[in-house]
Backbone as CSV, one residue per row, in Angstrom:
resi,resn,N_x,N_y,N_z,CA_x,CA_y,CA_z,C_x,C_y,C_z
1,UNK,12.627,-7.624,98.161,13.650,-8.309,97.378,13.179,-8.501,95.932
2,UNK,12.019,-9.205,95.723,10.974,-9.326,94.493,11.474,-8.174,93.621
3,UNK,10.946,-6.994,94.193,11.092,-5.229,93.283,12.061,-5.255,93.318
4,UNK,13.318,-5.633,94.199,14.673,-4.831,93.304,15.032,-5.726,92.200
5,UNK,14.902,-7.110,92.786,15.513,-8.002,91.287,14.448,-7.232,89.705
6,UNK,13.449,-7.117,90.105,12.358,-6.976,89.479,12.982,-5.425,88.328
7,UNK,13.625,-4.697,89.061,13.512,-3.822,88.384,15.188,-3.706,87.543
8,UNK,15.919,-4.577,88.421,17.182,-5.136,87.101,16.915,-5.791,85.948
9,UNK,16.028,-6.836,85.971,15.719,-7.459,84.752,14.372,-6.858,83.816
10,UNK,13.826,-5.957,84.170,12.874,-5.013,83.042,13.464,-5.011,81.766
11,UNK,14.747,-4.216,81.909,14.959,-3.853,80.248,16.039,-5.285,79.701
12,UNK,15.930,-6.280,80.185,16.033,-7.774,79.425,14.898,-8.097,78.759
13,UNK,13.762,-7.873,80.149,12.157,-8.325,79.428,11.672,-7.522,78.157
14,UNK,12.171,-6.412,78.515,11.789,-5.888,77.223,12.259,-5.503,75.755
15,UNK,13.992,-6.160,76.540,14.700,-6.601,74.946,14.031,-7.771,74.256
16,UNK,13.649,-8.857,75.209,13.662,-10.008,74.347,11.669,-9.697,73.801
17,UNK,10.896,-8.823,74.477,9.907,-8.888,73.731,9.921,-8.370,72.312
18,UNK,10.755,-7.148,72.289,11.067,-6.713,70.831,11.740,-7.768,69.742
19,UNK,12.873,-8.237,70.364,13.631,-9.157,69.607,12.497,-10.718,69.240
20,UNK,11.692,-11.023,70.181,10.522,-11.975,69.833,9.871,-11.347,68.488
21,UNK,9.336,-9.986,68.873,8.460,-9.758,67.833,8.801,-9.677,66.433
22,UNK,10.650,-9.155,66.468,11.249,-8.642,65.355,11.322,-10.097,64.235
23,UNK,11.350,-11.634,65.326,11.997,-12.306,64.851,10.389,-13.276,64.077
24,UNK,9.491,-12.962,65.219,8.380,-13.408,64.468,8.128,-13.104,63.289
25,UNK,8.481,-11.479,62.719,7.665,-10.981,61.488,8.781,-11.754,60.841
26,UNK,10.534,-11.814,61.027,11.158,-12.294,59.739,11.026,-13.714,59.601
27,UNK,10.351,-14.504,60.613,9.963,-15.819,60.366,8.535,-15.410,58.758
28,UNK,7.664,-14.962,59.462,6.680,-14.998,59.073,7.002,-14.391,56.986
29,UNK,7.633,-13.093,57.458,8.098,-13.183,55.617,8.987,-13.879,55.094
30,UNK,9.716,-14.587,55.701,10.429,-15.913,54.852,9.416,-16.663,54.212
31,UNK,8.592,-17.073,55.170,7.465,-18.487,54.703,6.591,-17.680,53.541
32,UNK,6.718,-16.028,53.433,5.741,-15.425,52.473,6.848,-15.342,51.331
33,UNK,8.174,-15.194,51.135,9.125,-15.437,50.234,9.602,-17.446,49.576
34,UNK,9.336,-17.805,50.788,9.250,-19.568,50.307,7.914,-19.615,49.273
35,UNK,6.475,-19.276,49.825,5.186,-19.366,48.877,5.517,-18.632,47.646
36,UNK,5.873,-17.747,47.628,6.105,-16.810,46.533,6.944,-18.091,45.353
37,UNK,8.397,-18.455,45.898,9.207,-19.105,45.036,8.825,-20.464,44.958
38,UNK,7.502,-21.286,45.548,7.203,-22.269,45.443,5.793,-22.300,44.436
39,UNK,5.000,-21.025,44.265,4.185,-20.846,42.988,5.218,-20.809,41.995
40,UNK,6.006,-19.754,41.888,7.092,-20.178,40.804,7.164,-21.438,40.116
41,UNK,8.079,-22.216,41.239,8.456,-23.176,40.574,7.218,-24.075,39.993
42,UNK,5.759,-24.271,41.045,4.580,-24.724,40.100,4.352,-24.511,38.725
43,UNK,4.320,-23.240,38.690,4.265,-22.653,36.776,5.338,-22.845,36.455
44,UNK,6.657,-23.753,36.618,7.594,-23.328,35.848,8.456,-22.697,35.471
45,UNK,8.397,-21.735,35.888,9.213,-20.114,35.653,8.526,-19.528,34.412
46,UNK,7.113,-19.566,34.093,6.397,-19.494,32.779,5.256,-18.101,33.578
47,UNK,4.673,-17.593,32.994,3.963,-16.386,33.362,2.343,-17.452,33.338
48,UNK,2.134,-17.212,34.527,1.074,-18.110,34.782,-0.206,-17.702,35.454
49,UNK,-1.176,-17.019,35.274,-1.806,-16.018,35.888,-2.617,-16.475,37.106
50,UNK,-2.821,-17.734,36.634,-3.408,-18.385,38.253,-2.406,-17.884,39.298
51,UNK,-1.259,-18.556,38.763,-0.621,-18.810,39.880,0.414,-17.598,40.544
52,UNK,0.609,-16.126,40.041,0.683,-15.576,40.346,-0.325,-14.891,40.959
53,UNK,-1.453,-14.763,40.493,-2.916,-14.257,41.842,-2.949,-14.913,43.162
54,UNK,-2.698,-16.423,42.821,-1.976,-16.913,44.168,-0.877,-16.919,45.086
55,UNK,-0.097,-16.614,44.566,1.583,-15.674,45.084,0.758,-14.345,45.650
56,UNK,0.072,-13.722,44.718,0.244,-12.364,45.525,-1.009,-11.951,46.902
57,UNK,-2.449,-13.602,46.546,-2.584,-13.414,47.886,-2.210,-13.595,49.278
58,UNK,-0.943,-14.397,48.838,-0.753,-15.399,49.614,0.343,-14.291,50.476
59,UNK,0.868,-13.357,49.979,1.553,-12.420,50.047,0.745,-11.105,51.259
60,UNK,-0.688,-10.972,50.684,-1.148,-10.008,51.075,-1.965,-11.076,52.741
61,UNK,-2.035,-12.690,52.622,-2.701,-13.010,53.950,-1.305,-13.054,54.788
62,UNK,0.037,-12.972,54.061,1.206,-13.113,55.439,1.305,-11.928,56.270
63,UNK,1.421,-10.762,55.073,1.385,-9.638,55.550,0.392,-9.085,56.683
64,UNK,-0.748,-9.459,56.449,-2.085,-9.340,57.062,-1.471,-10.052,58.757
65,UNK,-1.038,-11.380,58.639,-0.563,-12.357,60.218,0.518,-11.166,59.911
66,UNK,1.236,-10.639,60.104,2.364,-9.752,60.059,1.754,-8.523,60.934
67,UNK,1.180,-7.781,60.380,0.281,-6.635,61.313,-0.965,-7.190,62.441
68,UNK,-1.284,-8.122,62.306,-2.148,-8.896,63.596,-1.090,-9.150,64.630
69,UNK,0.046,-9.575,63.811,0.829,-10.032,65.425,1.707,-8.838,65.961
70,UNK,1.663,-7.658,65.440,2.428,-6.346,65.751,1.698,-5.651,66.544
71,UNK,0.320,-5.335,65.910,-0.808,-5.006,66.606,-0.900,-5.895,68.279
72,UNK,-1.176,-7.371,68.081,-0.795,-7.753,69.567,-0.157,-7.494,70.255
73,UNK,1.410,-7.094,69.728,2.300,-6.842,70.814,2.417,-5.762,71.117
74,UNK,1.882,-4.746,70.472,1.978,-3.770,70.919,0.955,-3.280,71.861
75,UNK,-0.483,-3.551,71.545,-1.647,-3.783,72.079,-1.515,-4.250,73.402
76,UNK,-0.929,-5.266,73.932,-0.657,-6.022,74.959,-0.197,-5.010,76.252
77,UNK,1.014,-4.308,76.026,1.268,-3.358,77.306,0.251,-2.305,76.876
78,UNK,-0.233,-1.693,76.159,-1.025,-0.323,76.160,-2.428,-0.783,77.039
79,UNK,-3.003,-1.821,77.523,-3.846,-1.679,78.002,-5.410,-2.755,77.029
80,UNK,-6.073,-2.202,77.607,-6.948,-3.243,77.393,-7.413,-2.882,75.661
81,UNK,-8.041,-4.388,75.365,-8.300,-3.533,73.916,-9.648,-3.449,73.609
82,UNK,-9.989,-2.630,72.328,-11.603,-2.838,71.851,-12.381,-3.720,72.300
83,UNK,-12.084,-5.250,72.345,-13.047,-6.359,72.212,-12.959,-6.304,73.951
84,UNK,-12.310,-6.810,74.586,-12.233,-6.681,75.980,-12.888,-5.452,76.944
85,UNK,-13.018,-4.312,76.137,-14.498,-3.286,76.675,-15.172,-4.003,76.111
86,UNK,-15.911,-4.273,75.320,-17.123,-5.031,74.945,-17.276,-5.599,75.445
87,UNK,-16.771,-6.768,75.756,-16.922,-7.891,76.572,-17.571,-7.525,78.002
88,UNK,-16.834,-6.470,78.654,-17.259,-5.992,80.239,-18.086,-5.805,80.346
89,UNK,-18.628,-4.691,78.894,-19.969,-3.841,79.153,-21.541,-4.788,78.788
């Protein structure tokens, strides 16, 4: 009974993992478009060189959680990863 329900609801499970992941990254670049327009408004709307080096790392660490958490999910069904052989051996 388990396997047949089991195998109706697969491609739900695996809508909503995509749609999780899709929705994580546009969470995640909003909050990198909020930092962006919240150095802004710090400087002013004035060309401010601090504070654009800070916009644009701040840009390059979202992006960075952006491909860590893609990498997880994708990582996750393919099987075991790098660190987890290490670990065994």
């Amino acid at each position: 009974l388990f396997r047949k329900l089991q195998a109706r609801w697969q491609s739900y499970d695996a809508y909503c993992r995509v749609a999780m992941s899709l929705g994580m990254n546009w969470v995640v670049t909003a909050l990198c478009y909020f930092w962006i327009c919240v150095c802004m408004i710090m400087s002013d709307l004035s060309f401010d060189v601090s504070q654009l080096i800070r916009a644009l790392c701040l840009v390059v660490v979202f992006q960075c959680v952006v491909l860590g958490l893609l990498r997880i999910d994708i990582r996750h069904k393919a099987g075991r990863s790098r660190w987890q052989r290490r670990l065994e051996s």
